[in-house]
C-alpha positions as CSV (number, residue, x, y, z in Angstrom):
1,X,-9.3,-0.1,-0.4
2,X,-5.9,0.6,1.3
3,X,-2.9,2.7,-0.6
4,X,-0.2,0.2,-1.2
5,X,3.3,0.9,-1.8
6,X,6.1,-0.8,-4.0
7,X,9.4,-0.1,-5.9
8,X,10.4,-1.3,-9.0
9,X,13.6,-1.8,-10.5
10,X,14.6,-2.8,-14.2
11,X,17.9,-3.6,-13.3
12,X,20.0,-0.7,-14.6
13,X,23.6,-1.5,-14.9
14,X,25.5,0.8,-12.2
15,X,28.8,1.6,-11.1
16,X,30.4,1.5,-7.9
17,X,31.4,4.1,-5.1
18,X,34.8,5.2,-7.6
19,X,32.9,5.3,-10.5
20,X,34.1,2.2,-11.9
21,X,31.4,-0.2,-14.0
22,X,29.7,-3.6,-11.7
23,X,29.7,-6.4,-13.7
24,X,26.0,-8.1,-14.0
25,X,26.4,-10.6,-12.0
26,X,27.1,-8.0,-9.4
27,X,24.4,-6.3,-9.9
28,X,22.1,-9.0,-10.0
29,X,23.6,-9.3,-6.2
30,X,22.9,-6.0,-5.5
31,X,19.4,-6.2,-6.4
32,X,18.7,-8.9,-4.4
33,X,20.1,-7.4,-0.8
34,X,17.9,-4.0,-2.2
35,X,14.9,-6.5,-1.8
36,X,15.5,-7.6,1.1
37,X,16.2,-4.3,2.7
38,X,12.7,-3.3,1.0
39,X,11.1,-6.6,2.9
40,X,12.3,-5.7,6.1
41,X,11.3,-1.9,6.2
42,X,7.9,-3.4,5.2
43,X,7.5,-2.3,1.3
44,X,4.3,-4.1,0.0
45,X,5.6,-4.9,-3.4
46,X,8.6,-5.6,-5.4
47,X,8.5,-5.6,-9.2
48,X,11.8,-6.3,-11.2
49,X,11.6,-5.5,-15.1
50,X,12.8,-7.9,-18.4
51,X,15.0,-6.4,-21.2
52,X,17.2,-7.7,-23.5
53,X,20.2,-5.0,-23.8
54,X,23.4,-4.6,-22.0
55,X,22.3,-1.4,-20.0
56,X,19.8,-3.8,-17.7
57,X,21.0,-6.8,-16.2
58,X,18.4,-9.0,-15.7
59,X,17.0,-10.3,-18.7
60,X,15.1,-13.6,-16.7
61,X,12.9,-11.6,-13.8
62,X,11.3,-14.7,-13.0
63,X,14.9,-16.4,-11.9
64,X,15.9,-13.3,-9.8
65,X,12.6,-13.0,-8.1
66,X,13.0,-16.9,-7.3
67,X,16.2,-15.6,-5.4
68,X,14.7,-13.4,-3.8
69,X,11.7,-14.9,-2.7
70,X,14.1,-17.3,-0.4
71,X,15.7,-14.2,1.5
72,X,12.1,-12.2,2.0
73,X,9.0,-13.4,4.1
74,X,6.3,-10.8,3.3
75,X,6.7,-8.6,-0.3
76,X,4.9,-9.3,-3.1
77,X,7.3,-10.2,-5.6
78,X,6.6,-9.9,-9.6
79,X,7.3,-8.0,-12.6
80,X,7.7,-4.6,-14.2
81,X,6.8,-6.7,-17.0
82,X,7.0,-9.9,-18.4
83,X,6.8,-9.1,-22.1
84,X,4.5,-11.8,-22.8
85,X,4.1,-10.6,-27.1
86,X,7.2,-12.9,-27.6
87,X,7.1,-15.3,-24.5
88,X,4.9,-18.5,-23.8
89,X,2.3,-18.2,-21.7
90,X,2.4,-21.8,-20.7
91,X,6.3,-21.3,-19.4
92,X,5.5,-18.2,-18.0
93,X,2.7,-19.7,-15.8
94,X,5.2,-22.8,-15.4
95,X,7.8,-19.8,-14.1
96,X,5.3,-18.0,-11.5
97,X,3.8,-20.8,-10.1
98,X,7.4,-22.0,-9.3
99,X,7.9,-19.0,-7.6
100,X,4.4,-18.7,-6.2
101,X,5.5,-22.2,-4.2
102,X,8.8,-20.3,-3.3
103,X,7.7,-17.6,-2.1
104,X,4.8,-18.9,-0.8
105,X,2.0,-17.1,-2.2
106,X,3.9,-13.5,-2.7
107,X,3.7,-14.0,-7.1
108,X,2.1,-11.8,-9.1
109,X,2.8,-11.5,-12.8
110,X,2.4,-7.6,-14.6
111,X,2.1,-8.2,-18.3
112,X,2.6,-5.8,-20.9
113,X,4.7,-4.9,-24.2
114,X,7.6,-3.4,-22.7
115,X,8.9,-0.2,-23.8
116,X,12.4,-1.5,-26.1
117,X,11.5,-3.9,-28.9
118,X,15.0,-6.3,-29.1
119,X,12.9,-9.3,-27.5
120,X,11.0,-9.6,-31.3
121,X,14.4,-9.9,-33.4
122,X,15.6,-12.0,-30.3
123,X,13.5,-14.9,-30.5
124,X,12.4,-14.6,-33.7
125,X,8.9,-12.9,-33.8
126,X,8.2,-10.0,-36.3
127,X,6.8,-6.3,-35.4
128,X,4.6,-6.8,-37.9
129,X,2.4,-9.4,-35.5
130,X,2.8,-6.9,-32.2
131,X,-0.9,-6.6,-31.8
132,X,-2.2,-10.3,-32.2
133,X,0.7,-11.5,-29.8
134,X,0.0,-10.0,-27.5
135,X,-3.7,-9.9,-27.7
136,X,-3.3,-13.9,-28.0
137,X,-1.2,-14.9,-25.4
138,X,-2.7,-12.5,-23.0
139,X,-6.2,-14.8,-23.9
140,X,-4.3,-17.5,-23.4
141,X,-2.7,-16.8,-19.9
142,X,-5.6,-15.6,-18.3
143,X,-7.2,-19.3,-19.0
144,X,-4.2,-21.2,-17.5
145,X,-4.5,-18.9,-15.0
146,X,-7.5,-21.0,-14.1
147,X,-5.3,-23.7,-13.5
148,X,-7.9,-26.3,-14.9
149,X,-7.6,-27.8,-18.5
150,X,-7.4,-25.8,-21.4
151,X,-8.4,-25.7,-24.9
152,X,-6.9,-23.1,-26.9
153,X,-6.0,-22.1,-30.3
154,X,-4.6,-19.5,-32.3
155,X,-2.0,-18.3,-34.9
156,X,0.9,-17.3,-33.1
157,X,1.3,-20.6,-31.1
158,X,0.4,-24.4,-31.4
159,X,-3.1,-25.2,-30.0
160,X,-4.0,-27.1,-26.5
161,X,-6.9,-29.1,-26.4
162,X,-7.9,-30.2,-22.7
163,X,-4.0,-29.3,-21.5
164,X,-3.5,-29.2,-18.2
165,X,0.1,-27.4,-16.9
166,X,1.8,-27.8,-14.0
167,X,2.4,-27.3,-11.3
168,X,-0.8,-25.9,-9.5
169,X,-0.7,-23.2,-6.7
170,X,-1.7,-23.5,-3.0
171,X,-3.9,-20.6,-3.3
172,X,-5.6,-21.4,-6.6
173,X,-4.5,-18.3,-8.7
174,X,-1.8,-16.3,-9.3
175,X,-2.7,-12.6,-10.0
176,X,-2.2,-10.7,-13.0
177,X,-2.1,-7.2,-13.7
178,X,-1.4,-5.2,-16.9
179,X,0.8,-2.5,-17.4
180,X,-0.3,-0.1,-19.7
181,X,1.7,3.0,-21.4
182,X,-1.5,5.5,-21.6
183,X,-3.4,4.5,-25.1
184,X,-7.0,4.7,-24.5
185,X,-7.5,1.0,-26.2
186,X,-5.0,-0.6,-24.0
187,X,-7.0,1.2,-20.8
188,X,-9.9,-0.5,-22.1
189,X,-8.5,-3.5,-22.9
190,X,-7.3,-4.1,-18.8
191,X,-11.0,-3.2,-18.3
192,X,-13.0,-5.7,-20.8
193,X,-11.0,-8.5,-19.2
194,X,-11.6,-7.4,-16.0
195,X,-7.3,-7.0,-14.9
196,X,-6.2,-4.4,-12.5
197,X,-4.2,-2.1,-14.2
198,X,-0.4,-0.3,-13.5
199,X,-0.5,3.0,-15.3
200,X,3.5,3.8,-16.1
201,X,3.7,7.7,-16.2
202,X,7.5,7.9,-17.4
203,X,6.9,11.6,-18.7
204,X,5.1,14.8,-18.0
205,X,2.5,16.1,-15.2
206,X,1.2,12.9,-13.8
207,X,-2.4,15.1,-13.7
208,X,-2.4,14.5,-17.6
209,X,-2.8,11.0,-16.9
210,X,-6.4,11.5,-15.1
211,X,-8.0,11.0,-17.9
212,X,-6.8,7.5,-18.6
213,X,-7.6,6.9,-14.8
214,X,-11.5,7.8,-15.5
215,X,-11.6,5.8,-18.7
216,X,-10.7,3.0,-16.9
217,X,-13.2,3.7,-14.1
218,X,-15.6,4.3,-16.6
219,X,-14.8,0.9,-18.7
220,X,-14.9,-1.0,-15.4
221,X,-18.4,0.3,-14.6
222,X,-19.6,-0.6,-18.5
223,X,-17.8,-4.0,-18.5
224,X,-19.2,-5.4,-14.7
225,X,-15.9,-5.2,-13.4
226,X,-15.9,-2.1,-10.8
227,X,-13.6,-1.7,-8.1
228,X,-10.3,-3.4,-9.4
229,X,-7.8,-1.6,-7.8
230,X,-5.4,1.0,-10.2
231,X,-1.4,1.3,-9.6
232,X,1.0,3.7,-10.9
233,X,4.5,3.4,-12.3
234,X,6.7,6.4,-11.6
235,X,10.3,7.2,-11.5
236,X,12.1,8.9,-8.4
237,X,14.8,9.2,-5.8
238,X,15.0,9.9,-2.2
239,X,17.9,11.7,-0.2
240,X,18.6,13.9,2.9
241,X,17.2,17.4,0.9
242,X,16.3,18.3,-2.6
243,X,19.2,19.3,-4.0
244,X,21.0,16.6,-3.0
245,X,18.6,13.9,-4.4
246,X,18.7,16.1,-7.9
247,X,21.8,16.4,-8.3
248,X,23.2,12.6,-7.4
249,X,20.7,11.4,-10.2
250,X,21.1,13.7,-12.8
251,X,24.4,12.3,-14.3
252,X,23.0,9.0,-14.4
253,X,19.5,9.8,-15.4
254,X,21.6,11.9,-18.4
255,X,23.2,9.0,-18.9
256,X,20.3,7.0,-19.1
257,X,18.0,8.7,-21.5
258,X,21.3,10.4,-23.4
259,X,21.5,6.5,-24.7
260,X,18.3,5.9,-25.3
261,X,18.2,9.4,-27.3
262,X,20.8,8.3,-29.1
263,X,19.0,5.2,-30.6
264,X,15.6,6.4,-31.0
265,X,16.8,9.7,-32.7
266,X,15.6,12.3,-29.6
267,X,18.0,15.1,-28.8
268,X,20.3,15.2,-26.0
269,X,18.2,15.7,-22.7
270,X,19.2,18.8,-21.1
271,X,19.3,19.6,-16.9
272,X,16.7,22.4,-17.6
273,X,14.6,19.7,-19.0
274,X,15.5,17.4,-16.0
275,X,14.8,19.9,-13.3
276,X,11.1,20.5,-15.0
277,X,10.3,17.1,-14.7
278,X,11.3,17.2,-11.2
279,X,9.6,20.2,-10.3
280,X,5.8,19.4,-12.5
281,X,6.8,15.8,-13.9
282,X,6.9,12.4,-13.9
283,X,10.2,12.3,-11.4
284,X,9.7,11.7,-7.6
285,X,12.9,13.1,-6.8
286,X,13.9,15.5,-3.5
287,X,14.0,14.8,0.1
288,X,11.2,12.6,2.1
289,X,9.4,15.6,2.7
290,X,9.5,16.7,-1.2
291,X,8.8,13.0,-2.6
292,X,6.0,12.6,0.0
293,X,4.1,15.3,-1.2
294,X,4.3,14.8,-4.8
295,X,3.6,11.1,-4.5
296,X,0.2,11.9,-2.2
297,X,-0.9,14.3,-4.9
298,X,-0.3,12.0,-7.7
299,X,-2.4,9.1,-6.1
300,X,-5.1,11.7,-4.9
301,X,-5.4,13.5,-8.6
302,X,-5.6,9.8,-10.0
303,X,-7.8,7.6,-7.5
304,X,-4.9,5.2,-7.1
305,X,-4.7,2.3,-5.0
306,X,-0.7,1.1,-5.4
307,X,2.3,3.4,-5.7
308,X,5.9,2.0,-7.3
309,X,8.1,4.2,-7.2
310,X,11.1,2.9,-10.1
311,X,13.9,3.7,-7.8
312,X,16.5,2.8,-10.4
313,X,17.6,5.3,-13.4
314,X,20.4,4.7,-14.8
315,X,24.0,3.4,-13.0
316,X,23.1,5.1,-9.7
317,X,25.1,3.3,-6.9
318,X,24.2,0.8,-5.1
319,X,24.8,2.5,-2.1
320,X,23.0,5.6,-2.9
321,X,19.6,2.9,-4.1
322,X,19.8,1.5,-0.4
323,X,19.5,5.0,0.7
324,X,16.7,5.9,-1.5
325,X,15.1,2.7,-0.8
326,X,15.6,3.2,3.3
327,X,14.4,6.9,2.9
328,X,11.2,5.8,0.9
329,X,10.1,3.1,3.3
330,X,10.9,4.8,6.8
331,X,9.9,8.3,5.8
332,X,8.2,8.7,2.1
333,X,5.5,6.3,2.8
334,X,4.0,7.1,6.4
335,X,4.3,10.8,5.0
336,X,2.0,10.2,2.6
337,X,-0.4,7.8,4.4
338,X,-1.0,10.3,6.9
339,X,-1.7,13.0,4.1
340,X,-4.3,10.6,2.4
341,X,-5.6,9.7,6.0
342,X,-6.1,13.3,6.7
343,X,-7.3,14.4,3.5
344,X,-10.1,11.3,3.8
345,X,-11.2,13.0,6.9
């Protein structure tokens, strides 16, 4: 099966050349031109994350994907995810195969939990019912996936019986993958139901995540499903050299996770801490020649078949994401598809 290669973006409020703060309708903007540039140095994948806080600025993927699929003629275009424990898996269907006709086939829906919680207060669901929502509307999507009628029922949303939804796709299906954080029963879980599955490694030596890789291999095998193809989820950034890449996102990745410290109770995040996962972490970060390497090694020590790279951390410029994106599609990837080739040989 051939390596592909995406980027993913959640959004991330930025600033401009000076410093000053875009507002998010700018940035929305932004992230559509990013895509574009990303279709036309022939990236295989988009994926554009959901959150519900004012340091993101798309809340409605679906809608901004939808722009995007009218400017772009060959990437895949989906999400990074749709946090389907406290959304309707009838709308989102209803959403994707909107943008399925849009973009002419190029939909493909990632669901997960998401990693922030302010959806559940949001729209009025309660922590307490995590599991069984999404355990539910997972069941439920992967039948109107079928696109043929459905009978459902459940307790976290009124039953169908014989419901069919609208509208249906030229190619029959839309695909679905799930992203998963690294807990053993959501690995298996992506295997029973026979999904692909994006592994997110936002933290520590992507190696520690082999494990997770093998259960899933492993599960696959047991469950009849072998051979569904396994992506990974990383954060990084690509400039001229390494030092330059490190230190144009360290402010912002600082700012980033100094916020998210700050309401989940971690300490500060310190540079030494940032330059150790650049050097043995989770963070693709240096020039082509840097990221290249670390990205080949992470896919060969895991037996993966996609690569996203999350190319936005915090309020990086938009100038300095073109670059990154520019420098991971015309350098980063045929880097590292020449390692795999050779190491295959």
């Amino acid at each position: 099966m051939p390596i592909t290669f995406g980027l993913d973006t959640f959004g991330d409020m930025t600033l401009d050349d000076d410093g000053a703060p875009k507002p998010a309708g700018q940035v929305i903007r932004d992230l559509v031109e990013q895509a574009v540039l990303a279709d036309r140095l022939g990236i295989d994948h988009l994926s554009v994350g959901e959150h519900h806080r004012d340091d993101f600025a798309v809340s409605a993927p679906d809608v901004v994907l939808a722009g995007i699929a009218t400017q772009t003629e060959r990437i895949t275009l989906g999400t990074a995810v749709t946090v389907l424990s406290t959304d309707d898996p009838v709308r989102v269907y209803e959403r994707f195969a909107t943008l399925d006709g849009l973009s002419r086939g190029r939909a493909e829906i990632t669901a997960g939990r998401g990693s922030f919680t302010e959806s559940f207060a949001l729209f009025g669901y309660s922590l307490a019912d995590y599991d069984v929502l999404f355990e539910e509307r997972l069941a439920l999507l992967l039948q109107l996936l079928d696109e043929q009628p459905v009978t459902w029922s459940g307790e976290t949303r009124p039953p169908l019986r014989g419901q069919q939804v609208f509208p249906r796709t030229e190619r029959g299906r839309i695909p679905l993958r799930v992203g998963v954080g690294g807990t053993p029963q959501s690995v298996v879980r992506a295997a029973r139901l026979g999904l692909p599955m994006a592994l997110a490694i936002i933290g520590g030596d992507p190696a520690r995540f082999a494990p997770f890789a093998e259960l899933y291999r492993g599960a696959l095998e047991q469950y009849g499903h072998p051979g569904l193809p396994l992506a990974i989820h990383a954060p990084g950034h690509v400039a001229e050299t390494d030092e330059q890449a490190v230190e144009e996102l360290w402010p912002h990745y600082a700012t980033m996770f100094g916020r998210i410290g700050r309401e989940r109770g971690w300490p500060p995040r310190t540079k030494d801490q940032y330059l150790d996962e650049v050097r043995a972490g989770s963070l693709h970060v240096g020039s082509p020649e840097t990221v290249a390497a670390k990205v080949a090694r992470t896919i060969r020590g895991l037996g993966a078949q996609r690569f996203d790279l999350k190319y936005s951390n915090g309020p990086l410029p938009h100038s300095r994401l073109l670059r990154s994106i520019e420098l991971y599609a015309t350098e980063v990837v045929p880097r590292v598809r020449a390692a795999l080739g050779a190491s295959d040989q």
